[in-house]
C-alpha positions as CSV (number, residue, x, y, z in Angstrom):
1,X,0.0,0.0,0.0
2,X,3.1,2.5,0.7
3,X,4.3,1.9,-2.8
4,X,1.2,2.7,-4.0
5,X,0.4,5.3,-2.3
6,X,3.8,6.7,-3.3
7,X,3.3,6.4,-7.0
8,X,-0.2,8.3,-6.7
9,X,1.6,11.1,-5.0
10,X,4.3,11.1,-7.4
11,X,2.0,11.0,-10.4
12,X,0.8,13.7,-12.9
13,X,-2.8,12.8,-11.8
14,X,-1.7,13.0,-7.7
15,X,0.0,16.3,-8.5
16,X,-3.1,17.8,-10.4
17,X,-5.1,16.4,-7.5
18,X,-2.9,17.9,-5.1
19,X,-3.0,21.2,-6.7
20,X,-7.1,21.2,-7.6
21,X,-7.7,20.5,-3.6
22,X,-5.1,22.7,-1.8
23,X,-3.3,25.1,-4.3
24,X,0.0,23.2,-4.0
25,X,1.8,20.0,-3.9
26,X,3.0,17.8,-0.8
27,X,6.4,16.1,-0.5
28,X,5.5,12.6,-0.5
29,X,9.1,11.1,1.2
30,X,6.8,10.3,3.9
31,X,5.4,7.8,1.9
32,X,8.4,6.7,0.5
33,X,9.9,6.1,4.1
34,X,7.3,4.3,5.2
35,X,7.5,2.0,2.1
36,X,11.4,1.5,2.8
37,X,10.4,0.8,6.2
38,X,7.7,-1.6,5.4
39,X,10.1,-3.8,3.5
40,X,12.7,-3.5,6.5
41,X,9.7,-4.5,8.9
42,X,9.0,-7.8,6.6
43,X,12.6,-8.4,5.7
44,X,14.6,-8.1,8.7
45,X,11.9,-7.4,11.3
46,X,13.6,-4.1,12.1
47,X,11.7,-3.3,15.1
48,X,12.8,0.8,15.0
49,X,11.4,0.3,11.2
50,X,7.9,-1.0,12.4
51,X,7.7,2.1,15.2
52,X,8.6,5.0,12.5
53,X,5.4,2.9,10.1
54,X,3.3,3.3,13.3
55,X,4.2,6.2,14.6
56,X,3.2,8.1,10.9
57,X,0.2,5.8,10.5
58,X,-0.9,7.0,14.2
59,X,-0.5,10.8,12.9
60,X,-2.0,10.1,10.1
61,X,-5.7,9.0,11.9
62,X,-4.8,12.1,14.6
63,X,-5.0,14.2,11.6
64,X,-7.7,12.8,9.5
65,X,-9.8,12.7,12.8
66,X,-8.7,16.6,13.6
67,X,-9.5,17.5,10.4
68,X,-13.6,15.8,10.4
69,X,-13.9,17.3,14.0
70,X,-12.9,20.6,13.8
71,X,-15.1,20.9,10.3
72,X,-17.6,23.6,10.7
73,X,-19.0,22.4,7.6
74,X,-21.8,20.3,8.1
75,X,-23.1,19.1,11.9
76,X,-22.1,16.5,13.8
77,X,-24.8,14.0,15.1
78,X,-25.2,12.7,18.4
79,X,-26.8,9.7,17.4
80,X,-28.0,7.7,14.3
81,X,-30.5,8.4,12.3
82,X,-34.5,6.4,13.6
83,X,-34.7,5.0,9.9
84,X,-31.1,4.4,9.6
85,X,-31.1,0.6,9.6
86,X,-34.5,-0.2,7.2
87,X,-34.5,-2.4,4.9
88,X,-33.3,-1.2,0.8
89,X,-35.7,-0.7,-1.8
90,X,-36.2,-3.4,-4.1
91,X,-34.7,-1.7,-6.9
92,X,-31.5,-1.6,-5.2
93,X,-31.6,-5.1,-3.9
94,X,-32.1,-6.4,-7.5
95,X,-29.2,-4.5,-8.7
96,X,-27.3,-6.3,-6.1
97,X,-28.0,-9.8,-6.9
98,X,-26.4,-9.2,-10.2
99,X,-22.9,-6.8,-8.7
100,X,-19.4,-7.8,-9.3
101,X,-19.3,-8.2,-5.3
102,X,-22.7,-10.7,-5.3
103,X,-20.6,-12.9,-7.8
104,X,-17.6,-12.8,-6.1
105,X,-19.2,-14.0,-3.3
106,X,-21.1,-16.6,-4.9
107,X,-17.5,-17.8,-6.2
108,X,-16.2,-17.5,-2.8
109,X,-19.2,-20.0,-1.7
110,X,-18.8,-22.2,-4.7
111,X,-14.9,-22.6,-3.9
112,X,-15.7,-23.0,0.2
113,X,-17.5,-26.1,-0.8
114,X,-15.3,-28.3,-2.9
């Protein structure tokens, strides 16, 4: 996922994206360090490897969590919804008996039982 996540950054389409959202670009050797230290974690179990990866994952959610509770954009609840948890239309349920996920996990089923 590090790799990945470093590509995207790296990318024309990450940089565009970077610049649409926030008017600039980010250095993304965060990513690549956690990458390095991903393999270093699977490789040689580097323990100071695994604590940098969790240490920058952990800032990461502090961040992300900072970020959706200090937005003055739209309210917070306080509780669900009453009708949260009723049952799809049948429109939608239809639509899922023929999704990619329905079949996959009718293969997964299929495959269970041999």
């Amino acid at each position: 996922m590090y790799r990945d996540e470093y590509r995207e950054c790296k990318s024309i389409r990450g940089r565009f994206h970077q610049l649409f959202t926030t008017g600039e670009t980010f250095s993304c050797e965060e990513w690549k360090d956690d990458f390095k230290d991903c393999l270093q974690w699977f490789k040689k179990m580097d323990q100071a490897a695994l604590k940098r990866v969790v240490q920058h994952e952990k800032a990461r959610v502090a961040k992300r969590t900072l970020n959706a509770v200090s937005n003055d954009v739209w309210e917070q609840r306080s509780e669900a919804p009453a009708d949260w948890a009723l049952p799809l239309p049948n429109t939608i349920n239809n639509l899922f008996k023929t999704s990619p996920l329905a079949r996959s996990r009718e293969k997964e089923e299929k495959d269970k039982s041999l």
